[in-house]
N, C-alpha and C positions, 0 to 999 in steps of 0.2 A: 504493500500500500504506500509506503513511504517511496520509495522510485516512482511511482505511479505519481503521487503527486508533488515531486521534485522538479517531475518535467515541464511544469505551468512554469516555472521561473523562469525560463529560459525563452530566449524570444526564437522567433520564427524562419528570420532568415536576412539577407540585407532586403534594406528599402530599394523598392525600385520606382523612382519618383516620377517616370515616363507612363506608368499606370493609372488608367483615369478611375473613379469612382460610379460603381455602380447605381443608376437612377432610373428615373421612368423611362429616359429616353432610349433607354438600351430594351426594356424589353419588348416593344414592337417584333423587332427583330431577332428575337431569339427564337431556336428552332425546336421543335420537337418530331422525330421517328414517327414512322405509324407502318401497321401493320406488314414487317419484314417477311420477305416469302422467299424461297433458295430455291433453284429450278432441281429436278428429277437428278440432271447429272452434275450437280454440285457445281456449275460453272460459272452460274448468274445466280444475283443479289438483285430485288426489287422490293423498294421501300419508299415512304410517303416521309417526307419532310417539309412541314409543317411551321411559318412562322405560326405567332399570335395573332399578328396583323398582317395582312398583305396575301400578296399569291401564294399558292403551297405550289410542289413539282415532286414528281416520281422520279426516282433513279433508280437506274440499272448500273449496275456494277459488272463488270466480266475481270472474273478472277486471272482468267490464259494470260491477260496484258496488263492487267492492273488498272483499266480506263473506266470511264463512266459516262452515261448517255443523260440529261437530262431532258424531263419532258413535262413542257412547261405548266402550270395547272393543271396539271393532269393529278386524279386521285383513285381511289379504288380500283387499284391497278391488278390485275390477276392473272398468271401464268399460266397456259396451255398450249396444245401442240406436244411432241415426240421431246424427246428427252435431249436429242442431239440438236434440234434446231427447234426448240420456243417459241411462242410468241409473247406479248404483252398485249391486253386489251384494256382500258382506261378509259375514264368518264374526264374530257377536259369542260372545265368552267369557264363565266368568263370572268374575265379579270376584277381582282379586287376592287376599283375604282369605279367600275361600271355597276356592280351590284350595289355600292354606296349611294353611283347617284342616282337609283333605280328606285333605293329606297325612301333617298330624300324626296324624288317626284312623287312619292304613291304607288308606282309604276302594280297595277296591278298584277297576280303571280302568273296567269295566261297569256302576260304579254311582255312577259321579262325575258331577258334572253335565256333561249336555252341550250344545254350539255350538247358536247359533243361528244361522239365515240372514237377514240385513237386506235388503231390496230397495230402492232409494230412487230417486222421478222427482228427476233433479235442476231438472226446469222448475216441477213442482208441487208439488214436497215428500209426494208419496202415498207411502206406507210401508208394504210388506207383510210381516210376522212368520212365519215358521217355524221354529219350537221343532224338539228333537231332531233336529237337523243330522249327515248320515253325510259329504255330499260335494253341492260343485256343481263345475259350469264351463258359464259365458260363452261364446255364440256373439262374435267379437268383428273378425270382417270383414261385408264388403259393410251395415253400417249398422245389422247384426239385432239386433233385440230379444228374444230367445229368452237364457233361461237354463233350463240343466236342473238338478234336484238332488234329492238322493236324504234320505228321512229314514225317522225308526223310529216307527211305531205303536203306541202300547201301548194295547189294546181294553179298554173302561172293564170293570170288575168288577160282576157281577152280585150287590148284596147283600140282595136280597130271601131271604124264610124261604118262599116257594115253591118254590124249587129247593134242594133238601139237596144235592146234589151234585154242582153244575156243573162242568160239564169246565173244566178251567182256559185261560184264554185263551193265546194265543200272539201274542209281538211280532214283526212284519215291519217291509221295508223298502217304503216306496212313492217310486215315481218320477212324479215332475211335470217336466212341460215347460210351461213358463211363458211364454206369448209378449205383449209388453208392446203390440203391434200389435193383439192378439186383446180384452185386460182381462184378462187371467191364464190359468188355467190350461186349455189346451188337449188337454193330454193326460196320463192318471193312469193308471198300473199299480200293482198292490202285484204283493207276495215279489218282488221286484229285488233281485240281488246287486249287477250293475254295470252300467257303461254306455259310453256315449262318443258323443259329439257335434260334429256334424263344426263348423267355426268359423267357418260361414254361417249353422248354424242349421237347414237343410235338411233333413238325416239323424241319426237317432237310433237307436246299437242297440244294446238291451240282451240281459239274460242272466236269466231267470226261474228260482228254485228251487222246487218243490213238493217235498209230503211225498215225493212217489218220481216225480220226472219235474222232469227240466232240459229250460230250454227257449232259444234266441235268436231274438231279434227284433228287428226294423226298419218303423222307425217314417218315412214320407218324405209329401210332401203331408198333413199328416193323417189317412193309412192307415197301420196296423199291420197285418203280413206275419211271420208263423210262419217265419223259415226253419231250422231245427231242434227236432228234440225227440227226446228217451229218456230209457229209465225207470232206467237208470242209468249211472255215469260223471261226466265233468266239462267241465264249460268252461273255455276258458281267457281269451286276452287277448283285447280288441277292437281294430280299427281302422277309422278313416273319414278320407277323403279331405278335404282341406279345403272342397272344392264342393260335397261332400256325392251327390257322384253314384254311387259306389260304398264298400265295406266289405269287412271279411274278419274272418273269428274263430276261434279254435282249439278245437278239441271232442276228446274221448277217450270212450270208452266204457268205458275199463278202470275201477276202483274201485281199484285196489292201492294204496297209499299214494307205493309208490316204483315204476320201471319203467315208467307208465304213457304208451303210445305215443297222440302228440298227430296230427289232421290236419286240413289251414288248406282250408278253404272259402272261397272268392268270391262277388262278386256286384254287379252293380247297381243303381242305388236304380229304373230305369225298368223293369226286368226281376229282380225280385228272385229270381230261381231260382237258388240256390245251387249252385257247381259243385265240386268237388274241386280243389283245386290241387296240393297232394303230401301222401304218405301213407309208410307206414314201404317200407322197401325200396327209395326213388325214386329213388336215384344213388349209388353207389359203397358203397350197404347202410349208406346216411346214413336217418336217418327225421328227421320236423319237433319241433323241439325246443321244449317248452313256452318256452325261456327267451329262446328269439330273438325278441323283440317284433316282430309282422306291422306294417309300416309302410311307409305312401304318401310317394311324393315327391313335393315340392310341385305339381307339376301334376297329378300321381296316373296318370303313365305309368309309372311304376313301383310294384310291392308286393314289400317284401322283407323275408325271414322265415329264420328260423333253421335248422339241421338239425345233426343230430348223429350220431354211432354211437347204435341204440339202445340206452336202459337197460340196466346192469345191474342184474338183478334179483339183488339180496340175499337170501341162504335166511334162514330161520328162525334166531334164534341159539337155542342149546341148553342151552347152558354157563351157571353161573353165574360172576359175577367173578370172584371167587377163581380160578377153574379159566384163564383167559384170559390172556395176555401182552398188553404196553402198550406199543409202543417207536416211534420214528424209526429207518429207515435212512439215515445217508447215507453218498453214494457217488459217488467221483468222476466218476462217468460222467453223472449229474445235470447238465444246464444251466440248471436250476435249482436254487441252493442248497436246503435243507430248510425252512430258516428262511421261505425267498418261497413255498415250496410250501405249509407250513403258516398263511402271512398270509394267504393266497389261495386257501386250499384250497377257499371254497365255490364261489367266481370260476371255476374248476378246474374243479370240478364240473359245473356248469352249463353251461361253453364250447357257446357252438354256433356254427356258420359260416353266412357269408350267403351266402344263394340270392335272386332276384332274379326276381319272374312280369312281362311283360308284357303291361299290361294291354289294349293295341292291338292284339296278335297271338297274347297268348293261349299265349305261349311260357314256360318258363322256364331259369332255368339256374345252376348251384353255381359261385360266382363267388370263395367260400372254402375251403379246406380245410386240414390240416394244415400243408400245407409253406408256405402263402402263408395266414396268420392274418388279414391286415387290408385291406381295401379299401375306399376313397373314394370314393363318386358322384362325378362333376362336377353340377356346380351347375342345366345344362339337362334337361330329360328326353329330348331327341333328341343329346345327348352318345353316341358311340359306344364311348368308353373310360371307364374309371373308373383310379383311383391305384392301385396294391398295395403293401404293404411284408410285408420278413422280415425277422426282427429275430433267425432261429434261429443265422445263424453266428456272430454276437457275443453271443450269452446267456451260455453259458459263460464269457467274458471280461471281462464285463460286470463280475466281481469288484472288478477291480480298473481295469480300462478306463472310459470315461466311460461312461453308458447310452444310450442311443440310437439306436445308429447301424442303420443299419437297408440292405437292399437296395431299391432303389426298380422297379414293374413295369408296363409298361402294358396293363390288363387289357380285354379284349373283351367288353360287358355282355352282346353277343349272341350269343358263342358258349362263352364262358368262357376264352378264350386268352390266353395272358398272355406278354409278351416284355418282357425283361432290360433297364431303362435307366442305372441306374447302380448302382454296385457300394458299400460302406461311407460310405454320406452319414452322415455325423454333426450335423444339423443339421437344419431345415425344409425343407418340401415342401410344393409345391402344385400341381395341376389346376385349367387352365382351365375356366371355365363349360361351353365348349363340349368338350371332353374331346379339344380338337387336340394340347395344351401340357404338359407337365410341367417344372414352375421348380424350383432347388432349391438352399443353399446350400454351395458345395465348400469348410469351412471348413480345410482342408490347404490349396489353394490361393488362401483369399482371396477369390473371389469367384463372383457368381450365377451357376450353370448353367441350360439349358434341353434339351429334346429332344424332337421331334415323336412322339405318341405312337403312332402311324400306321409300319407300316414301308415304307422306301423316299421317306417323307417328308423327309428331312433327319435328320442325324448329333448329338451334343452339339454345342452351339451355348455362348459365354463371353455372356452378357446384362450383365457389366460389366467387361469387361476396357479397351475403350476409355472408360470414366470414369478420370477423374485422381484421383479422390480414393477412398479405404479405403472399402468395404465394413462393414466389420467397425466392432465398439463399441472407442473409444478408451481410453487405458489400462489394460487388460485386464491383472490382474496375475496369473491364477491361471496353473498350470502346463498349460496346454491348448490349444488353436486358441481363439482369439476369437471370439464369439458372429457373427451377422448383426446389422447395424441393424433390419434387416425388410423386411418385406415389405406394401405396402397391398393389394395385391390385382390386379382383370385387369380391363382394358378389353374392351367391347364385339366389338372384331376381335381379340381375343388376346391382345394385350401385355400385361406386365407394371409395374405400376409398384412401386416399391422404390424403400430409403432407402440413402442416404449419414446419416453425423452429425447434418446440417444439410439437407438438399433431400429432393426426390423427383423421380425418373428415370424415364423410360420408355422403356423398351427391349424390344425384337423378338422372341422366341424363334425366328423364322425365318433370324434373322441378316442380312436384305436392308436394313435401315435400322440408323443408330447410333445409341445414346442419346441421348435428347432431354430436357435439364432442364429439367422443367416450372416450376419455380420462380425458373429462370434465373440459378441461383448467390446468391439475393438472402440464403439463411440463411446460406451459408457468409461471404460480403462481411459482415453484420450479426454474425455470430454469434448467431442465431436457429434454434434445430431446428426443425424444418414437419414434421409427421404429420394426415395424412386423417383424417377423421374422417366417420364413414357414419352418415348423419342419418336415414336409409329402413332399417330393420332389416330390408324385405324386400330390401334389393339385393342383385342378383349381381354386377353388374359396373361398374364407375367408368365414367360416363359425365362424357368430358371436353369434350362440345359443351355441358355447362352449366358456370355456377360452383360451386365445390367448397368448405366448409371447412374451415378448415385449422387444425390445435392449434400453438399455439406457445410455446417457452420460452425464454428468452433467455438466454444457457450465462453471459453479463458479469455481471449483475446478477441472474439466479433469476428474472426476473418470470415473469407467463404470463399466456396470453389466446388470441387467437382474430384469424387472415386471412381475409381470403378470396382465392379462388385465382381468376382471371379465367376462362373458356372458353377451352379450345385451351391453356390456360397461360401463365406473363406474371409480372411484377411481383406479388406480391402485397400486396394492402390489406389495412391494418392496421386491424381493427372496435375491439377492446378488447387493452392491456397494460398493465398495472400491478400491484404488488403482492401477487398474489394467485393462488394454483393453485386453477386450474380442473379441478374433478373429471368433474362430468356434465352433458352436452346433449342434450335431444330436441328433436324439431319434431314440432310439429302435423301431421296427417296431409295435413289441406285448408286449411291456412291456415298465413300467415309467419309462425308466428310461434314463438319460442324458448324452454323451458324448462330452467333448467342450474343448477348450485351454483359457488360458488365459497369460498375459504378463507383463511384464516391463521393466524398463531399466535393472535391474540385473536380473530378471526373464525369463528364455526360456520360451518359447511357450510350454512348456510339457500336457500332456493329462491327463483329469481329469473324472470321471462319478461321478452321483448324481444321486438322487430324482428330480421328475419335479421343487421342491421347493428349488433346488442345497443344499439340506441339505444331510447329512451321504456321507462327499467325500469322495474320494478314488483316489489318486493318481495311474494312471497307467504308466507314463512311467516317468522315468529319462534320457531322453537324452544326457544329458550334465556336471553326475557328476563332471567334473576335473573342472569348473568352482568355484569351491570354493577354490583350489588351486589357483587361482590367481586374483593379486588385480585387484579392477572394478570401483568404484568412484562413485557417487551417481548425480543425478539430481535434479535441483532447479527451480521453474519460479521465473524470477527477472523483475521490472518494474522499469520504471525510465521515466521520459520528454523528447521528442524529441528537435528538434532544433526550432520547433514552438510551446514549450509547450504543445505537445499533448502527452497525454499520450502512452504508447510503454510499450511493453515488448518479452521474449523471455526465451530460454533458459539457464541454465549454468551448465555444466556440471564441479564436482569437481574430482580431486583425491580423492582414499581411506582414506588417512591419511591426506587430507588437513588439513593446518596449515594456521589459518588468520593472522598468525602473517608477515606470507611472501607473496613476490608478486611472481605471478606465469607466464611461457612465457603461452601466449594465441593464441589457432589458431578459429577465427572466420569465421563460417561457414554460408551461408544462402542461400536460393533460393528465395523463399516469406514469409510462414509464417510456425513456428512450435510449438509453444505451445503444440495444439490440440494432440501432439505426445510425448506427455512425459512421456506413459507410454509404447513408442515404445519400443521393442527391434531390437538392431540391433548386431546380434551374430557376434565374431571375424572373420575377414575373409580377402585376399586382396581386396586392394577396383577397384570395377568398375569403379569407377569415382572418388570418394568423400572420407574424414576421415569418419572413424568408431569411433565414441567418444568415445569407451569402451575402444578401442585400446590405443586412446592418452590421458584419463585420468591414464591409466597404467603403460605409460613412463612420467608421471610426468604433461601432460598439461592442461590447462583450457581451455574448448572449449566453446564458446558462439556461440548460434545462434536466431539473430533478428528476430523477425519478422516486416515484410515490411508493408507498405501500401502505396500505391500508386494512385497518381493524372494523368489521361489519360494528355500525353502529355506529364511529368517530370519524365519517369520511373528514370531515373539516379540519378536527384535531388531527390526522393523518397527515393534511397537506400540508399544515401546520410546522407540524412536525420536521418533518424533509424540506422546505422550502426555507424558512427562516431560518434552518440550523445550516444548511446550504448558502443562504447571504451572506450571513455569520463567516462562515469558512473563507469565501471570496476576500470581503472585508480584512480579517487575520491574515492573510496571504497578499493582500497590498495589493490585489489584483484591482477590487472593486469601492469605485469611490464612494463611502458610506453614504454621502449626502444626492446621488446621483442614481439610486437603483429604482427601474420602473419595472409593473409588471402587463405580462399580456397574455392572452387563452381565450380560447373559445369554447361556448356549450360547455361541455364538463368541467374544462379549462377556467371557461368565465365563472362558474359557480363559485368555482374555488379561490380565484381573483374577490370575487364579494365579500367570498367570508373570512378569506385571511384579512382585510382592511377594516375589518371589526376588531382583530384581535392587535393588530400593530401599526405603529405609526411610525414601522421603521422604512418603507418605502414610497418615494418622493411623490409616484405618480402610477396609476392604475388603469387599464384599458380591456376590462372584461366584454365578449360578445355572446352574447344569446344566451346570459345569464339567468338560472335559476336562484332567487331571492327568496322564496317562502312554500318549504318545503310541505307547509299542510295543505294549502291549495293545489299546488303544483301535483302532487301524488296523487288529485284526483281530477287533474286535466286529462288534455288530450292530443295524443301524436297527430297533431291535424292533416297530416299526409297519408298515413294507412286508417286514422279513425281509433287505433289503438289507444285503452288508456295508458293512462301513466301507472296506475299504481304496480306494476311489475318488477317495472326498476327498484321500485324504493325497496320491496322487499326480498327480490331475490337478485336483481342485477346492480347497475352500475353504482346505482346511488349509496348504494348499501348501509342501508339502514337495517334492514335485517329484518321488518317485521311490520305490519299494518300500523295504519296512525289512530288504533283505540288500540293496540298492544305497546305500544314506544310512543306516546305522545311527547315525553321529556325529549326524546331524540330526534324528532321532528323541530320540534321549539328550536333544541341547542346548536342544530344544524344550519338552522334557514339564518344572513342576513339582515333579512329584513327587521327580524324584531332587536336586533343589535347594531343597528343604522345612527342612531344617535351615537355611538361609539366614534362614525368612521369621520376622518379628519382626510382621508386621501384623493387629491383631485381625480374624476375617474372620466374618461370618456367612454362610453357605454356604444354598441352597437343592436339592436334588437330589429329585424325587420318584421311588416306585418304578416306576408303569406310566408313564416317560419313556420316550417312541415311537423317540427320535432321538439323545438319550445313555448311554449303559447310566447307570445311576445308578449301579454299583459306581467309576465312575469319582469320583464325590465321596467314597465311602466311603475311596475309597483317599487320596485328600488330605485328609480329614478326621482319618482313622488318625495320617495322618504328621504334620500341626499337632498335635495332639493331645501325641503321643507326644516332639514337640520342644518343647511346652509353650506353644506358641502359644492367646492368649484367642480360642476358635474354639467356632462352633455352627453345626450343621446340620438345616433345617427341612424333613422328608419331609410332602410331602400324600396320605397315602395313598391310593391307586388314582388320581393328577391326573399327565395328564400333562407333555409340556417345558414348554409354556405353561400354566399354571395354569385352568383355565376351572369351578370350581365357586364361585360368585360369592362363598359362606362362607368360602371358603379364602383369594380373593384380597383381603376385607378383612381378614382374620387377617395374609396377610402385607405385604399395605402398612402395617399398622400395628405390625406387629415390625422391617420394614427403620425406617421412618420412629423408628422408638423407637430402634434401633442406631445410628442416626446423630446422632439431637437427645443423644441420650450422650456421644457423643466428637465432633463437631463442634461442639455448642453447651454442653455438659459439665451435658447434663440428667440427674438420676437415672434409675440401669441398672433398670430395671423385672425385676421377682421373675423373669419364667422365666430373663434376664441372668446373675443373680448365685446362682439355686436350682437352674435347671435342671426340667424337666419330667419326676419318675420314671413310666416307663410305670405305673406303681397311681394315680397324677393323671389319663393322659391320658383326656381326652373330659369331667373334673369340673372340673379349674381349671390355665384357661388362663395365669394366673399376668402376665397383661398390666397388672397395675397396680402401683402402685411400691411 
């Protein structure tokens, strides 16, 4: 501990005075990755880079040469084509500056410009253009070169003085199927509403509108095949097999707006004669519901589709408003609060249940219904069970109980039967591939269950009772049963493997063999966690006759990197650890070779490829050159004693050029815990909520962040605890200038900001967001984004109280704020907005009221209609540079800028933001 924190003394490195200072002006321009793809033969990189503002562009990377293609607004870029010559297909927009002043006009959205589609060889550079872009998708297995995609026509105008009166043209949609095998376009329809294409490439079928005649079609070898038509009514969803050997789509004949009864046709792509599969009336006076999307599973021995009670059909209203009532009941009988009914009401709505045709035998059968809401395939199509849960006898409870728990059932695909395997799991579930197994965690008891989902096959079986070591996540401080470590998934014959803290376990659901550590105890001996990592996005099942890898973190030191796990299991080889959290890994489809990010605090997330053994790298992307232009500051873990002598630590972040010889203004950050995150990056940006520490080591600050632990009951005394015994430290260490420390948080964070400034007045200035103030109201609010209450938290989660507000009222009182507001003496700038999903905002209003009223220098910034997290990109520069202004005031004792000292009368707001001094 004492090395550990010897090394705060010591500054960072020389000044380099050519470095500018991180501000607003820098993050416009700063980049962010999106969704990296590696071609089949490892040879191409295509990824989205992303300013905040301005155009985004696709690159292509070609590893043979080391060069790079970009393609200018182009996004949603997708790889198809043969393994040895690719293509890229891309949606290009248009330019940043056009959709601004699109939007400043009004420019309505059907006459805005729109997408085009880019097609590019990446062997020859050939480039095919199509303007007026509605919608594509990529065949993107077995090698194909097929892309479909739909656009809009506008038929040229006739302006000859021969025709005085030509009928005026009409815009459609036409669909191409574009095969890069063929030289382009093989197959063209116009009036296309939609389509779908299976992901070989093979099968096409779409859905034709005429003036008075809908029609569907399927399109397979280069024949198009009628199989529906009428002259009124509607179509609904489409489906295709991945192999493209069969489809299925929903039709209705009704026109009503609402009520109208749907029915799912079949078919093969070799026998295209479409069969009826169900219609209204077909089971239990279920009819097929537009809203249950017909879908193949992946070998396409299964198609499953929705059903519901039919429609009600709505009468005519008659009445005008005035004459009508407007209200909510609710009513204790409800297992659903009002509030989750009303979140959900369209969800509600549209509920349908799954039914399941096989496609083999031509059978089908209602696998859902009311009382049993959810069921799981297994992973095979010759699985003969699937998962079920019911989640109806803890709805009701659910109030104030944790959410989840749920009855677990194993259901019969083939006959619809369904038998009882456990009772209130509160925790994860899973089905094996083969649909032998259901695993699942007993977090009352501590560890993994299993049960043959077969009866007569074997009874509840413990999958880790003979392990010596926890199950469950360590230090778990809330008021509840302890989460699971997890679970990686199922082996080939069954088994399960699952985590300890540190290893992975393979254990029987049969019960006949004991756990076997694949790891062989090497994380636990090292202190190195080991989590699988599934490199084949099509697997189902862990195959352990090859090597495996394996993510690692190393709990001593934070580092992370990557094992590998031998066959059969063993020792594990250590590829790469250092430094650095490892976010993302692909491989190549047909070849070794490795695509992944890695990070730190001065480190972007940039993209890298390797060898499976991450050796011969090769940087492919720089995202974020300008970053070496400006200074950045560096990361520390520092420990120190709490206020009960228990050991503590956290983070601290320095300036570039820190100097131990001065003390520094400090803004201390916290939620719960951060250590484990020290190798986070968090790129320049306005904040959503919170400081960006890259940001304010830049203008000069030391940002610390505690981590928390906490006693069910004392969350406040907890923060309490770690946080001031943590200023403390700084302070005695000469790092932090005692009369200079502010604090900041959000949600959790800000609660905790409220109520540490009741207890001390040893920090200058405080900027709590979406703060909880009074914890007896609040416990019986409401998550105004899902409808959920509140009182859950308080008793078994975050808030940790431990217990209802008529079993702990003391602890309710000694927790909240607000009735200890007369206390606080700390200037606070408060942020609370009104449509906050997850705080009520009246909760800030109420600690706002009471600073106020006790004459505390206090302001509270509503973003109207934003919710807990900020995300309207004008808002979130408005408030990083109101907090940042709050602070350079009373930390560095810069002039309080006009809205500070004038306030903002609502007849100013929207004319003058008053942001300058």
């Amino acid at each position: 501990m004492a090395a550990l924190c010897a090394g705060l003394l010591f500054g960072t490195g020389n000044v380099q005075a050519q470095k500018k200072t991180l501000g607003q002006e820098a993050f416009d321009g700063w980049r962010q990755i999106a969704a990296p793809r590696i071609s089949d033969d490892g040879r191409w990189t295509v990824y989205g880079l992303n300013p905040a503002r301005g155009d985004g562009q696709t690159v292509v990377y070609d590893a043979s040469n080391g060069t790079t293609d970009t393609l200018r607004r182009a996004s949603d870029a997708r790889l198809f084509g043969p393994a040895g010559a690719p293509w890229v297909a891309a949606k290009v927009g248009p330019t940043f500056a056009q959709r601004r002043r699109e939007k400043i006009a009004k420019t309505p959205k059907d006459r805005r410009r729109p997408d085009t589609l880019l097609l590019v060889s990446l062997l020859s550079d050939e480039r095919v253009v199509v303007p007026r872009l509605k919608e594509f998708q990529v065949a993107d297995r077995e090698g194909s070169g097929v892309v479909a995609y739909l656009y809009e026509v506008v038929p040229a105008t006739d302006t000859s003085t021969a025709v005085k009166k030509a009928p005026k043209s009409k815009k459609f949609n036409r669909l191409v199927l574009w095969n890069t095998a063929a030289g382009g376009d093989s197959t063209v329809v116009d009036s296309v509403e939609n389509f779908a294409l299976s992901r070989n490439g093979k099968l096409l079928l779409y859905t034709r509108k005429g003036d008075s005649l809908r029609s569907v079609w399927a399109c397979a070898d280069g024949q198009r095949t009628e199989l529906y038509r009428a002259s009124a009514g509607r179509t609904g969803t489409l489906a295709v097999d991945e192999a493209g050997r069969q489809g299925a789509y929903l039709v209705t004949p009704d026109t009503t707006a609402t009520g109208a009864r749907y029915e799912l046709y079949y078919f093969t792509a070799k026998k295209p004669q479409p069969q009826r599969i169900a219609a209204q009336g077909a089971a239990n006076g279920f009819t097929v519901s537009e809203f249950g999307k017909p879908e193949f599973s992946r070998e396409g021995g299964w198609l499953t589709f929705g059903m519901n009670v039919p429609p009600r059909v709505v009468p005519k209203d008659t009445l005008p408003e005035d004459e009508k009532s407007a209200f909510d009941l609710w009513s204790y009988t409800d297992t659903l609060l009002m509030t989750q009914q009303l979140a959900n009401v369209k969800r509600l709505k549209e509920r349908s249940y799954r039914a399941a045709y096989d496609t083999r035998t031509g059978k089908w059968v209602l696998l859902e219904d009311k009382e049993l809401a959810s069921v799981a395939f297994a992973g095979n199509d010759d699985a003969p069970y699937a998962l079920g849960t019911d989640v109806r006898p803890y709805e009701w409870a659910s109030t104030w109980e944790s959410p989840g728990t749920k009855d677990l059932y194993a259901v019969d695909v083939r006959t619809g039967g369904r038998r009882l395997l456990a009772k209130g799991v509160r925790a994860q579930a899973s089905i094996s591939p083969d649909g032998r197994y259901v695993a699942w965690y007993d977090a009352p008891a501590a560890e993994w269950k299993a049960a043959a989902t077969e009866a007569g096959k074997g009874g509840e079986v413990s999958l880790s009772r003979a392990i010596p070591y926890p199950m469950s996540v360590p230090d778990f401080d809330m008021p509840d049963y302890p989460s699971a470590e997890g679970m990686a998934g199922w082996t080939a014959d069954g088994r399960a493997v699952i985590y300890d803290r540190f290893d992975l376990w393979l254990a029987d659901p049969s019960g006949r063999r004991a756990p076997e550590c694949l790891t062989r105890g090497a994380g636990r001996r090292d202190s190195v966690r080991f989590r699988y990592v599934r490199l084949d996005p099509q697997e189902r099942t862990i195959d352990l006759s090859r090597p495996a890898l394996l993510s690692a973190f190393d709990r001593s030191s934070r580092d992370g990197g990557y094992y590998r796990l031998p066959a059969g299991g063993g020792e594990p080889e250590k590829l790469v650890m250092d430094g650095h959290k490892y976010t993302f890994v692909a491989k190549a489809k047909e070849a070794d070779v490795l695509l992944w990010q890695r990070e730190n605090f001065r480190e972007y997330r940039d993209l890298w490829r390797s060898g499976l053994s991450f050796a011969d790298l090769q940087k492919v992307s720089d995202a974020n050159p300008q970053a070496a232009r400006y200074e950045w500051g560096s990361v520390r873990r520092v420990a120190w004693e709490d206020m009960n002598g228990v050991p503590a630590e956290g983070l601290l972040y320095l300036p570039e050029d820190y100097d131990s010889t001065r003390r520094y203004p400090v803004i201390v950050y916290f939620y719960e815990t951060h250590t484990d995150d020290i190798h986070k990056h968090v790129h320049p940006q306005p904040s959503w909520s919170i400081v960006i520490p890259a940001v304010c080591t830049s203008q000069d600050y030391v940002v610390f962040m505690p981590d928390i632990r906490y006693r069910t009951g004392y969350p406040g005394q907890s923060c309490y605890d770690a946080v001031v015994s943590g200023a403390r430290m700084l302070i005695d260490r000469g790092i932090a200038d005692p009369r200079r420390i502010g604090l900041q948080g959000q949600s959790w964070g800000g609660y905790q900001i409220a109520y540490l400034v009741t207890r001390t007045n040893m920090f200058r200035c405080a900027s709590p967001g979406a703060p909880v103030s009074n914890m007896t109201s609040a416990s019986g609010g409401i998550r105004w984004g899902s409808g959920m209450p509140r009182m859950f938290q308080y008793e078994h989660g975050q808030s940790r109280i431990g217990g209802s507000l008529w079993e702990r009222p003391i602890e309710y009182i000694e927790n909240s704020p607000l009735f200890f507001a007369n206390k606080v003496r700390t200037p606070m700038l408060m942020r609370h907005d009104d449509a906050d999903e997850a705080v009520p905002w009246y909760q800030g209003i109420e600690y706002f009221l009471a600073l106020r009223r006790h004459g505390v220098p206090v302001w509270m910034v509503n973003y109207n209609g934003q919710p807990h997290n900020l995300k309207r990109y004008a808002d979130r520069l408005d408030w990083d540079r109101r907090m940042m202004q709050f602070f350079d005031h009373y930390l560095k004792d810069a002039p309080a800028p006009r809205w500070m000292r004038e306030g903002i009368p609502a007849t100013d707001k929207g004319i003058d933001p008053k942001l300058d001094y």
